[in-house]
C-alpha positions, -999 to 999 in steps of 0.1 A, spaced: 0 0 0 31 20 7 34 22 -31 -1 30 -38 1 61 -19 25 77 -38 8 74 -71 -7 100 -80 -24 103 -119 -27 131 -140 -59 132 -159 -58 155 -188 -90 171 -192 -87 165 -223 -55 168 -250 -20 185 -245 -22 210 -271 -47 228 -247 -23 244 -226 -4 252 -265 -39 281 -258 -20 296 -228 0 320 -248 -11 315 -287 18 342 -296 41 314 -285 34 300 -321 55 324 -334 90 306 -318 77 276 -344 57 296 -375 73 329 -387 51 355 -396 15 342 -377 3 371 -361 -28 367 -383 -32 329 -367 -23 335 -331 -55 359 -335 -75 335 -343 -63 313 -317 -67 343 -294 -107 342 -307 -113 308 -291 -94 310 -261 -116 342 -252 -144 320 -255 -136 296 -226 -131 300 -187 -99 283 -190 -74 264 -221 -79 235 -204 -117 230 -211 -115 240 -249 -128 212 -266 -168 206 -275 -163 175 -293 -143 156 -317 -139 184 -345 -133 209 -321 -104 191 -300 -77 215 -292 -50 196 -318 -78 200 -341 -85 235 -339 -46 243 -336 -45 219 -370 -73 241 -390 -51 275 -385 -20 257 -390 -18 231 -414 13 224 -410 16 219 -370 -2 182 -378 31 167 -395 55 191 -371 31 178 -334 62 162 -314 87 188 -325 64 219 -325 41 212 -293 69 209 -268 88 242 -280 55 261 -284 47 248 -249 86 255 -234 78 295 -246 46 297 -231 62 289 -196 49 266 -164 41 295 -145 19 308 -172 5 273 -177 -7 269 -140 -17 301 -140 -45 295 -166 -52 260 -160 -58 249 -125 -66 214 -131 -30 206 -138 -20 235 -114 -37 218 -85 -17 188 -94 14 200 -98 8 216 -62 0 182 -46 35 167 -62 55 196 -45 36 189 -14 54 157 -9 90 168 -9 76 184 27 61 150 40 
């Protein structure tokens, strides 16, 4: 049991690239000249309480959306998602999304058990 207790899942709410909706400018370290698609990124995230809840349904998952402004992030996923996501910052990420923010928290909690 002694291992059971210090398991402790993370649930994504639903896909990665909805923290990528943090900070949509932070395309611009992977796609030159986007101003005109970080706005519209910057349209659906003002629709939403939070980045982590965007997603109404299979044509509308975050990766999805991200894909239908730019084409070319569905071929570039694994090298474009991480750097996109390494610009936008942690801090900035649990800022905006406390689901994973209220994880993180109970990880650092156990380094003062």
């Amino acid at each position: 049991s002694g291992g059971a207790s210090r398991f402790i899942p993370y649930i994504q709410l639903h896909e990665f690239e909805a923290i990528l909706f943090c900070r949509p400018s932070a395309f611009s370290v992977f796609f030159e000249g986007c101003s005109k698609e970080v706005e519209r990124l910057e349209t659906v995230v003002e629709e939403y309480q939070s980045p982590e809840l965007i997603d109404d349904g299979e044509q509308t998952a975050p990766s999805k959306r991200i894909i239908d402004i730019f084409p070319d992030y569905g071929g570039a996923k694994s090298a474009a998602g991480p750097q996109i996501a390494e610009e936008i910052g942690l801090e900035t990420v649990r800022r905006l999304c406390p689901h994973f923010h209220a994880w993180l928290t109970k990880l650092e909690q156990l380094q003062d058990q």
